[in-house]
C-alpha positions in Angstrom: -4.1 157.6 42.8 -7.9 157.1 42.2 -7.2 154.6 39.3 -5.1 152.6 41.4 -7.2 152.4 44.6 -10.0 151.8 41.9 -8.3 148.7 40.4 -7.6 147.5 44.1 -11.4 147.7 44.5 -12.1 145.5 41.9 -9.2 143.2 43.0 -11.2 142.5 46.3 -14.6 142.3 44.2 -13.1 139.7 41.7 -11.6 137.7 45.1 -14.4 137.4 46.6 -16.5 136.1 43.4 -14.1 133.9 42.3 -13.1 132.3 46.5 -17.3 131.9 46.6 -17.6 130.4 43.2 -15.9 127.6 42.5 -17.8 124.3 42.6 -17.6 121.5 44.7 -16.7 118.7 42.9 -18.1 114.6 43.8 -16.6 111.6 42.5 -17.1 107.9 43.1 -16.2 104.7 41.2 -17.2 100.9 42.7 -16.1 98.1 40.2 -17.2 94.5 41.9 -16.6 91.6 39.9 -18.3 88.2 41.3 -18.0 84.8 40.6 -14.7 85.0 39.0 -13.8 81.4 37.5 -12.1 79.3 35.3 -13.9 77.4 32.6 -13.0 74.8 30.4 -14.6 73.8 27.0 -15.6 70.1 27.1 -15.9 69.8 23.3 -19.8 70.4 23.5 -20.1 73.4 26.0 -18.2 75.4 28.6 -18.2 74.0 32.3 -16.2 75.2 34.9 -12.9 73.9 35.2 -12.2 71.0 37.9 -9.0 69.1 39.3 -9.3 66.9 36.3 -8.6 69.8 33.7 -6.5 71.9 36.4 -5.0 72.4 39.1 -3.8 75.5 41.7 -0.1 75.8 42.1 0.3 79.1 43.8 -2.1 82.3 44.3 -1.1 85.7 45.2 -3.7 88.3 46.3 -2.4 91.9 46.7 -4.3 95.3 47.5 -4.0 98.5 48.4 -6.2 101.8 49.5 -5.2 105.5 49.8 -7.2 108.8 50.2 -6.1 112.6 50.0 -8.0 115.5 50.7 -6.6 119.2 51.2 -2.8 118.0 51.3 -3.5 114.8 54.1 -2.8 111.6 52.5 -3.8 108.2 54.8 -2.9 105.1 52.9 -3.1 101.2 53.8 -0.1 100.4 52.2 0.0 97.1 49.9 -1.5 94.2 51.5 -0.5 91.0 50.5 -2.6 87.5 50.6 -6.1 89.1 50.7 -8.0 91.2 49.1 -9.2 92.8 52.2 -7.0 96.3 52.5 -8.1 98.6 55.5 -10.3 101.3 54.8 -8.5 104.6 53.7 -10.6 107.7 54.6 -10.0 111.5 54.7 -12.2 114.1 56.0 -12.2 118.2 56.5 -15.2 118.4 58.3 -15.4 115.7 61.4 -18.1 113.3 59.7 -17.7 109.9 60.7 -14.9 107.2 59.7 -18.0 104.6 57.5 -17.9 100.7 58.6 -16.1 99.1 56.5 -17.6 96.9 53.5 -16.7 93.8 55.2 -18.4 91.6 52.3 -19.6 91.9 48.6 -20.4 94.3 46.7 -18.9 97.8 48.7 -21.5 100.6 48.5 -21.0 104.6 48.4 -21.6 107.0 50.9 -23.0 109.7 48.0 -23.2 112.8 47.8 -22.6 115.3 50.7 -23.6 119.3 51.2 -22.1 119.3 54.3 -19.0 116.4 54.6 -15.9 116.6 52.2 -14.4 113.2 52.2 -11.9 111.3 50.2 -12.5 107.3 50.7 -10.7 104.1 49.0 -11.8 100.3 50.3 -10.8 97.4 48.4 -12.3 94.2 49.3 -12.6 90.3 48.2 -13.5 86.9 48.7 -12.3 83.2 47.7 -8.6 82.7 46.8 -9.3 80.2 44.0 -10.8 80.3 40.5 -11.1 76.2 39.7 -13.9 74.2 42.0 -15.0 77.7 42.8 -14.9 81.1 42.5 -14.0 84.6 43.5 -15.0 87.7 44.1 -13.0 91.4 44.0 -14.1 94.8 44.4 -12.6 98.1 44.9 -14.1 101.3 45.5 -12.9 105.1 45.2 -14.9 107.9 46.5 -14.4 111.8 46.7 -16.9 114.3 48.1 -14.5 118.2 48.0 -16.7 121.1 48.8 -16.0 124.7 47.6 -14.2 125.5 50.9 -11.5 122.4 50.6 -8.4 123.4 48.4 -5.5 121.3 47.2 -6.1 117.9 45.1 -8.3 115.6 46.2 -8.4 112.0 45.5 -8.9 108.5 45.7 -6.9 105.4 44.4 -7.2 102.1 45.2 -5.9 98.5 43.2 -6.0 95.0 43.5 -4.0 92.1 41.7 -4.6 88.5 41.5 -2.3 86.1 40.1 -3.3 82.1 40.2 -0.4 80.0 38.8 -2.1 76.6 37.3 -1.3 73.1 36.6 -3.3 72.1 33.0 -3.6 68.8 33.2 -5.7 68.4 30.2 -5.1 70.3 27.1 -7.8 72.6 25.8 -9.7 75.7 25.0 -9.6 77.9 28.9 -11.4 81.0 29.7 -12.0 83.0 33.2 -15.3 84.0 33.6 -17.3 86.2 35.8 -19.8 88.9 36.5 -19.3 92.4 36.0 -20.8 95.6 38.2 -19.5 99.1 37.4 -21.2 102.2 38.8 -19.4 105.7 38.1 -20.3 109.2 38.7 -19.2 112.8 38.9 -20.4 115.7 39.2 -18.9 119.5 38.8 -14.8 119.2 38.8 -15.2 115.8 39.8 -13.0 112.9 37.7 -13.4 108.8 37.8 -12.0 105.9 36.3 -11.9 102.3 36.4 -9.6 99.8 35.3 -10.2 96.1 35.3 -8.3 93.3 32.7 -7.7 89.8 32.6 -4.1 88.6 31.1 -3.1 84.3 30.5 0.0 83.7 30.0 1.3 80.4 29.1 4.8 80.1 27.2 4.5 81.8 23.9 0.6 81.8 24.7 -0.5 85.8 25.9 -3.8 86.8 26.2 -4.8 90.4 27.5 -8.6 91.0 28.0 -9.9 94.3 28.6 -13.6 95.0 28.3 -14.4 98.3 27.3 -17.3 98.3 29.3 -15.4 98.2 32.6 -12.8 100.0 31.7 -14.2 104.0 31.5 -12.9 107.7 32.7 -15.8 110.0 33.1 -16.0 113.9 34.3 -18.2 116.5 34.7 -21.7 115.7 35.4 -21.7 112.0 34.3 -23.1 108.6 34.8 -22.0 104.9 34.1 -23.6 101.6 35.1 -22.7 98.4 34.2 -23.9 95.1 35.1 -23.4 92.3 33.4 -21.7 88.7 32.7 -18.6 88.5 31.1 -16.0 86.1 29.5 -12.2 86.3 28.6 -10.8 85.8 25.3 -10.5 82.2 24.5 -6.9 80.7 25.3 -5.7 77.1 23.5 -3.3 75.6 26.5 -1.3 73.0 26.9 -1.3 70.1 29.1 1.5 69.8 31.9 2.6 73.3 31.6 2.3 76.0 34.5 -0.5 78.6 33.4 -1.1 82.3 35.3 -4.0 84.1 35.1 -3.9 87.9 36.7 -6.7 89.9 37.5 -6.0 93.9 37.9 -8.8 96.0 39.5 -7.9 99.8 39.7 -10.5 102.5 40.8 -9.9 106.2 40.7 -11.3 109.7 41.5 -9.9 112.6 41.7 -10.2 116.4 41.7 -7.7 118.5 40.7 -8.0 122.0 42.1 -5.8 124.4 40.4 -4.7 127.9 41.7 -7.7 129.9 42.4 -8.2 131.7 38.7 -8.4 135.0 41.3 -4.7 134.9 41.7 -4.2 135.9 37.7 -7.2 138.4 38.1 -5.5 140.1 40.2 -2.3 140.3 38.8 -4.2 141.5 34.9 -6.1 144.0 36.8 -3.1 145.5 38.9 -0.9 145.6 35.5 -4.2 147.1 33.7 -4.3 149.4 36.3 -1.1 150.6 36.4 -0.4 150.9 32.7 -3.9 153.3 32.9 -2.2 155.5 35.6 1.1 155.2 33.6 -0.9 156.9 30.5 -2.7 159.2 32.7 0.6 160.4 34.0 2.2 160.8 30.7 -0.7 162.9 29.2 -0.7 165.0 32.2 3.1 165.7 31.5 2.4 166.5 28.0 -0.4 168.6 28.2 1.9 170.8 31.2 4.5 171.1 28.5 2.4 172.1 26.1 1.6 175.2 28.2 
């Protein structure tokens, strides 16, 4: 009986140690890409493309936001023709909903000792890439302290597709300026995503820079900033031409079942197997008499 009720003591010790120290985890990934365009080599340099080399058929602009924290999901849903998805935003501890970015480039609330927070904004501007530009960004925050269980995340995505006229056949690019910040700290995870793909008939070109496209955890830091330009594509004149932009931010931590839970079930089996032996001897040694 004193074994057991010993064992049960250090149950509630190890509950206690293990409920008080787990870390708090923070995550937070912002990609904004700027002055996203098409270009066109001119046989001595590259200019941006104009009416003469191209023109816009069609566009289609889609985003989407969603946070989790502690088992409550809010999500915007997909929100298609602009890049402007509403705010998702999740908190335990009664902090105030942030503004939203309203214009380029999003920034991150940081760090909290006090608010856990899961956040996702997407955001843009422009909705054509010849005699001008655009400009996409989404952003994926998490702040989980100790006291907030469950998984807690971020995830937000945007796709661009421009269907284009070539009028002039030649060597086409997309072009634009890059701006990655990542971190995490404790449990906390982050990714980014971002790729460029033209397709024109049997013409396919993927672009994917490994610079903005990273998965960090732990305590880590990432920042990019930089200009950037697609793989070279050789199109054809009079054909229709899509370019797609994807933009995917992520954070994420995953809480699995408090390590206490198997504690207590290896201490409580230790325990009992000791009384069980205890037991037995006692028998024995009474038989022996």
């Amino acid at each position: 009986m004193r074994s057991l009720l010993f064992v049960f003591a250090l149950c509630a010790a190890f509950v206690n140690t293990t409920s008080q120290g787990r870390a708090a985890a923070f995550g937070s990934s912002i990609m904004n890409a700027t002055n996203v365009r098409l270009q066109f080599f001119n046989g001595t340099s590259w200019v941006d493309a104009t009416n003469t080399q191209a023109t816009l058929a069609a566009s289609v602009i889609t985003s989407q936001s969603s946070a989790t924290l502690g088992g409550t999901t809010q999500a915007s849903g997909i929100v298609s023709g602009s890049w402007n998805a509403p705010q998702s935003f999740v908190t335990s501890t009664g902090m105030s909903i942030p503004a939203e970015g309203g214009a380029l480039p999003l920034t991150a609330i940081g760090p909290s000792s006090t608010n856990s927070f899961a956040r996702g904004d997407t955001q843009g501007t422009g909705t054509t890439i010849i005699n001008g530009s655009i400009g996409t960004a989404t952003l994926a925050e998490l702040n989980d302290l100790a006291g907030v269980s469950g998984l807690a995340n971020g995830n937000v995505g945007g796709t661009s597709i421009f269907t284009v006229n070539i009028n002039q056949a030649g060597q086409y690019r997309l072009a634009f300026t890059g701006n990655l910040a990542m971190q995490t700290t404790g449990i906390g995870q982050a990714s980014n995503e971002f790729r460029v793909q033209i397709n024109q008939g049997a013409v396919s070109i993927d672009y994917a820079p490994s610079q903005l496209n990273r998965s960090i955890s732990g305590s880590d830091l990432v920042n990019v900033s930089t200009n950037f330009v697609s793989t070279t594509a050789n199109l054809a004149a009079g054909s229709l031409t899509t370019f797609t932009i994807t933009q995917n931010s992520t954070v994420s931590a995953s809480v699995i079942p408090e390590p206490s839970s198997i504690a207590i079930f290896g201490l409580m089996s230790a325990g009992s197997l000791m009384a069980w032996r205890r037991r037995r001897a006692s028998e024995r040694k009474s038989l022996e008499i």
